[in-house]
N, C-alpha and C positions, 0 to 999 in steps of 0.2 A: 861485398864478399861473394866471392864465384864457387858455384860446385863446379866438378869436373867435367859434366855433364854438358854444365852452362857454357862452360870458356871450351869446350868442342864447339860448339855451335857458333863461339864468335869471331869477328873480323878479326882479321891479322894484326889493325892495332892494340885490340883489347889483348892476344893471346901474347905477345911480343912484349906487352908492358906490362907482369902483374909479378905480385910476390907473395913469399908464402904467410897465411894469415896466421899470425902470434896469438897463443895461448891456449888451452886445453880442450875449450869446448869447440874453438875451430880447427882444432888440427883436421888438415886435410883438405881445406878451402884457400882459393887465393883472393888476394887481397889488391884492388886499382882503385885510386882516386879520380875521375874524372869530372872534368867538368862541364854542361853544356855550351857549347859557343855561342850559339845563334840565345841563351839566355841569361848570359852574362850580363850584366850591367855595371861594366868596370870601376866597382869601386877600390879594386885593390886590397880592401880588408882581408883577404883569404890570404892572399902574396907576401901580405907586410907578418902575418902572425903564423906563417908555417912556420913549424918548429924545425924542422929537419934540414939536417946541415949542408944538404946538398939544395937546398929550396927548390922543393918537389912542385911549386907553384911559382910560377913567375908573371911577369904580364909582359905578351904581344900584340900583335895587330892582328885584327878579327881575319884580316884573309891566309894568314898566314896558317891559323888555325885551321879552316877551313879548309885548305888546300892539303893540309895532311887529312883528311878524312875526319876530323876530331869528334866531328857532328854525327857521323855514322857510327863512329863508338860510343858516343852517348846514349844518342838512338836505342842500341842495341843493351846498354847497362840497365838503363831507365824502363824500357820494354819489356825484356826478356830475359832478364835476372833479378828472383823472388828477395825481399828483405829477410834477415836469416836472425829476427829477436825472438821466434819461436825455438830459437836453439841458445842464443845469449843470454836469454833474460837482458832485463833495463836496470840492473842495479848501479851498473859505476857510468862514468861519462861514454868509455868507449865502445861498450856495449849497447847503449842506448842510442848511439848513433847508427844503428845496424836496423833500426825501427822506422818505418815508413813516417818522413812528415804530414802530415792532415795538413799542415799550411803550408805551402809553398808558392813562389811566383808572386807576390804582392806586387803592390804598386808603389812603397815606403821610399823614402829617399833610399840612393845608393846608400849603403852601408848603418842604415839604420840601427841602433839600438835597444829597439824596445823589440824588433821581430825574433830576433833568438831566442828570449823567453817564450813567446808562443807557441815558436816552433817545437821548443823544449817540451811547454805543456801536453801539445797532442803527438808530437808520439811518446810523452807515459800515458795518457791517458783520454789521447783523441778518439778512438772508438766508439767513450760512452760520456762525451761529454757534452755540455748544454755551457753556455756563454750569453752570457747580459754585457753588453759592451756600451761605455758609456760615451757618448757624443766626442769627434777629436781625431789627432791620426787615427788612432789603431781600427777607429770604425772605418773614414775614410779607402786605408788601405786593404780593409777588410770586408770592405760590404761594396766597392762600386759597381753598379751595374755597367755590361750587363755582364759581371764576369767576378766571382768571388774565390781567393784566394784557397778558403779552406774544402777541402775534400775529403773523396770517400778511399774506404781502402777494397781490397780482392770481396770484402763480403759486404760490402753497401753501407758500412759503416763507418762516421765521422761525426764531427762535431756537429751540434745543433745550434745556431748563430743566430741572433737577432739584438737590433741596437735601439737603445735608449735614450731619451736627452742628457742630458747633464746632472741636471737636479733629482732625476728620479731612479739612476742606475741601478744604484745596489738596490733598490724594496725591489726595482721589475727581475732582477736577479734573484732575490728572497722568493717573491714570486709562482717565480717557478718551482724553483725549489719545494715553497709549498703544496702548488700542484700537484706535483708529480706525487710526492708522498701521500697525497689524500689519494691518486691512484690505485696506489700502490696500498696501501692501508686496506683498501677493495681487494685488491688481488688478495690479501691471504686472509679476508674474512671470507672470501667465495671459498678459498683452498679449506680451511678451518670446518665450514659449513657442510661441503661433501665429501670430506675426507675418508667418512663411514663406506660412503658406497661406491667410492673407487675402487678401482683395480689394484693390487695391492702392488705394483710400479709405479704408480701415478701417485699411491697415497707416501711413498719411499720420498718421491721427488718433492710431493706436498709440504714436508718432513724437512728437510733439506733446504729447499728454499727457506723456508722461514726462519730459520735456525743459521741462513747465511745471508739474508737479504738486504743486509748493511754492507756483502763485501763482494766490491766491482768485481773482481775477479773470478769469484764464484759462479756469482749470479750469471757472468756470462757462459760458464761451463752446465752449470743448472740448467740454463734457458736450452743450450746445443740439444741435451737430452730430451728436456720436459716436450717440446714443441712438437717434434714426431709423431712424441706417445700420445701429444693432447688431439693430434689430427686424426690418428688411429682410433680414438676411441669417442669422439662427438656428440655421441648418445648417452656420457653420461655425464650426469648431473653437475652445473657449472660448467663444464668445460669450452660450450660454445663462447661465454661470457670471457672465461680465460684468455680463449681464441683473440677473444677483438681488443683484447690488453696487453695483449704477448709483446708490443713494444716497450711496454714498462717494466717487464720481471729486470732487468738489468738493472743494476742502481747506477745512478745517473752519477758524475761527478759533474757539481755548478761549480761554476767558475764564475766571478762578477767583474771586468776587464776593463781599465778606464786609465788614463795619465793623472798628473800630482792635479790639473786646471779641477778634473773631475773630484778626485779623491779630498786633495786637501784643505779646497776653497767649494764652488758652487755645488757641489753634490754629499758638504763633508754629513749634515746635518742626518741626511738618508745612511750613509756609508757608517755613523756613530749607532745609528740606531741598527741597522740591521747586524752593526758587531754584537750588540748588546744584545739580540734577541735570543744567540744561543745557536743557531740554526745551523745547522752541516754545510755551512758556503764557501769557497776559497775566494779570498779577495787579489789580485793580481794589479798590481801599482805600478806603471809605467815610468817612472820619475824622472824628468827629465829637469825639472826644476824651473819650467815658463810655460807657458801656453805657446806649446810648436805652431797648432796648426792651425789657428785663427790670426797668425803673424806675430807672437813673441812679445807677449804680453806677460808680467811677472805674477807667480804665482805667491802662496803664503809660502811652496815648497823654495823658495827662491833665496838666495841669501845675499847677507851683506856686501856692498860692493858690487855685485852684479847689474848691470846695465840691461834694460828690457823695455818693452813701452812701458811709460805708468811710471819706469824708474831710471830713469834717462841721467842723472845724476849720482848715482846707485842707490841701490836699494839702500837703507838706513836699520832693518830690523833684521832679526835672527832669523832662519827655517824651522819653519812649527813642525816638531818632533813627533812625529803620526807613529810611529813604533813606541815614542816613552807612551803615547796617552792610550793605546790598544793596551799594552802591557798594566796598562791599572787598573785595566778588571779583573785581573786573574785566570779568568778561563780561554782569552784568544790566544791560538797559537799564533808566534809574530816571525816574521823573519827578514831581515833585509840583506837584499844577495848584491852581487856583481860578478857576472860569468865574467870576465874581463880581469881579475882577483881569484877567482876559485871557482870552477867550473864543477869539482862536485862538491862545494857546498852548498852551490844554485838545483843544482840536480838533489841530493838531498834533503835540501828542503822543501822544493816543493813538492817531492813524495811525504814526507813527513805531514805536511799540511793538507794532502788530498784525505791522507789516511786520520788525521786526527777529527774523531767524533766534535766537532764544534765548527765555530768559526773562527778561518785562518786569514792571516793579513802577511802579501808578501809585496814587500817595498822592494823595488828593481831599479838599479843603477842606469839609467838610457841616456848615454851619448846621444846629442841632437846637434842636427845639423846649424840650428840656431844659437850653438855651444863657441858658434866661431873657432873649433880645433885647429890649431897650424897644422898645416899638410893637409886636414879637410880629414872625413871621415875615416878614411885611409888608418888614420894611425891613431883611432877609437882605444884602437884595443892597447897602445901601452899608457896611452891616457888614462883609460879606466883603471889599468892597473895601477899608475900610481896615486890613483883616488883613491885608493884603500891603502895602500904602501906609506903615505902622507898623514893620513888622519883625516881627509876627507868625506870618506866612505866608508868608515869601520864594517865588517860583516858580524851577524849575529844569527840565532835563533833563540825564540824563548816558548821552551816546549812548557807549558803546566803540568801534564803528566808526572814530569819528571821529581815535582816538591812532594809530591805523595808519593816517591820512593824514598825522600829524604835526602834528594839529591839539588843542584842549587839548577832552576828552567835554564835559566840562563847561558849558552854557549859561544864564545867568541872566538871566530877565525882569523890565524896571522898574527902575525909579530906583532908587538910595541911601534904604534906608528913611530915614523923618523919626520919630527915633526919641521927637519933643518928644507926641508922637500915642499914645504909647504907653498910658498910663494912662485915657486916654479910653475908647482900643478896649476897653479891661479893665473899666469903668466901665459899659461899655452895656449888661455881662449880669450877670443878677442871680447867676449860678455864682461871678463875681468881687465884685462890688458888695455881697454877705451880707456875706461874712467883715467887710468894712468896719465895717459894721453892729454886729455882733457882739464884732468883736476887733480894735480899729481898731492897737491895737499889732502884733499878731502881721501883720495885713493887711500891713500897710507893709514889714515886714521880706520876707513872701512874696510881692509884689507885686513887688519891688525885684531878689527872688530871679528872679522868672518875667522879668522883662523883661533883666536881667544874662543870664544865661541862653540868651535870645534873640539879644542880640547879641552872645557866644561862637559859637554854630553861624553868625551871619552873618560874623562874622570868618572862622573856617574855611570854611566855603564859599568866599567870595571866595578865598581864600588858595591852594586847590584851583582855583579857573578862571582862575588869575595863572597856573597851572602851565606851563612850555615843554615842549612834547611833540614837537617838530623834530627828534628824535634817534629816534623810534621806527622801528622797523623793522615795514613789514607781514609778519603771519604767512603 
């Protein structure tokens, strides 16, 4: 999105190609898509899922681009045109597009499906976030040296990253968490402790903070003020101490970030307990249903029928239900998205989950390239879509909040799967489509199994958001 200011300043292909930006808060700004050439990594996914009817994206050859300048417009969008979510807000999908990503440039296969979540996470809330990432892609992509994907924005702010093994992710995510709040817990006994013989601006702020120090958004505008006035005034009591904490008044959102290998098999034992402990963490579940990136090993997330190491015959059992067994404590917030299905159901849930007081569990739909997609990752996105269109992928949330209004947690997006769809979606990846191949008897019967299967946990589920909760009493 351009001021007018901005697209003065730009090359004739920026000023030649832009339109006027739709709706209230941008009236007056224009509007280009661009894309960088020289960082492309032609997976096509952008070209196959533009909407627009004129296909505003297409795929060339790298010189062609080149030779019209495309890289100089880049250059110049990337550079010297501000992101404008100080003027959007992030509440719906297209606004929050208008917000600097904190992760960009990975090294993930082309057209990966587990980095759009991420990238979703940090810009709602990559300025003040902290990440325990468990052993697997998303580290790999994430952490190689000597060069890491995620970043800072105009004020030096971004995600705080550091990765985990396998087995220990979620407590070294817990962890911190902890941490941070024993910090923090100091900061407003010192604030508590002097508040007498402050400055009565400093004691306002004192005030303030404490009273908002649960809410990221605050505490960043608290912090804008408080830190001036703590410089200005050094001599009194506490404040040097504040000084050398001033990185903590912000409240951190944890994020604990790991694939199903992590979550739902060798790390589940950590990940059950640190659900249980209560603690204000987001869990973020990559699910891709095999172990990607040790070469395609099957997970427990894995289902009937599917072909992987270990299940070279197919798999024989169900996928262990990591949302039914969260959902039977009561107090996690659960949600399992697929942007590929509902792009703001993903986007509101994982505001919903940052903001709920506990611990949240967001299971995420991830196309992998080990998925054997016909056409390859390219065409992820109507794939995914009919994982959820099918009965594959049902989408949910199950807020708690919600039974102590008397209302039923439970939320389900999209139609009544079309369950005649079934066999196709299974058909499109060669992880189901081998065994066919191979053992067209055993397919059928496991095939039969995966999709039966599928619409047992949709029975239950429905069965679960039929529930009347108008008797509950809030706590």
């Amino acid at each position: 999105m351009i001021s007018d200011e901005e697209l003065q300043k730009a090359p004739a292909g920026v000023k030649n190609h832009v339109l006027d930006a739709k709706g209230k808060e941008v009236k007056g700004f224009k509007y280009k898509i661009q894309v960088s050439t020289l960082d492309c990594t032609g997976c096509e996914l952008c070209a196959e899922v533009c909407p627009s009817k004129e296909k505003s994206l297409v795929m060339v050859p790298l010189g062609e681009e080149l030779d019209k300048g495309e890289q100089e417009n880049a250059d110049y969008l990337f550079n010297e045109v501000t992101y404008k979510d100080d003027i959007t807000g992030k509440k719906n999908v297209k606004n929050a597009q208008f917000a600097k990503p904190l992760f960009e440039f990975h090294a993930a296969c082309p057209g990966c499906g587990e980095t759009p979540y991420i990238t979703l996470a940090t810009r709602l809330f990559g300025d003040r976030m902290m990440i325990a990432n468990a052993t697997g892609c998303s580290s790999i992509y994430g952490g190689s040296a000597p060069t890491t994907p995620y970043r800072k924005n105009e004020k030096g702010e971004g995600p705080a990253w550091a990765n985990s093994l396998f087995e220990d992710n979620a407590e070294f995510g817990m962890g911190m968490r902890v941490a941070v709040e024993t910090i923090r817990h100091r900061i407003q006994n010192i604030m508590l402790d002097s508040m007498d013989e402050a400055p009565n601006a400093l004691t306002a702020l004192y005030k303030d903070w404490i009273e908002n120090r649960d809410n990221g958004e605050a505490t960043q505008e608290i912090r804008d003020r408080l830190v001036p006035l703590l410089e200005a005034n050094q001599n009194v009591k506490g404040v040097k101490d504040l000084l050398s904490l001033k990185g903590y008044l912000v409240r951190r959102s944890q994020w604990i970030i790991g694939g199903d290998g992590w979550a739902y098999d060798i790390g589940y034992g950590g990940l059950d307990h640190v659900l249980a402990s209560g603690e204000d963490v987001n869990v973020l579940v990559l699910d891709t249903e095999v172990y990607s990136n040790t070469g395609g090993q099957s997970s427990k997330s894995a289902r009937a029928g599917s072909i992987a190491q270990f299940t070279a015959s197919g798999k024989p059992t169900q996928k262990k239900d990591l949302g039914y067994i969260a959902m039977t404590y009561g107090n996690i917030y659960v949600a399992q998205i697929n942007s590929n299905a509902s792009q703001a159901q993903a986007l509101k849930a994982m505001q919903e989950a940052e903001a709920y007081d506990g611990p949240s569990l967001i299971i995420a739909y991830s196309p992998c390239i080990a998925h054997g997609i016909k056409g390859g990752l390219s065409k992820s996105g109507n794939q995914g879509e009919l994982a959820t269109k099918c009965g594959y992928w049902p989408i949910y949330t199950y807020d708690p909040r919600l039974q102590y209004e008397g209302k039923n947690p439970i939320k389900i997006t999209g139609k009544e799967p079309d369950w005649d769809l079934y066999e196709s979606f299974l058909m499109n990846e060669v992880r189901y489509a081998s065994l066919k191949k191979s053992n067209p008897e055993a397919a059928a019967k496991l095939y039969a199994k995966n999709k039966a299967d599928s619409m047992r946990r949709w029975r239950q589920l429905k069965r679960m958001a039929s529930m009347d909760y108008s008797d509950e009493v809030a706590e």
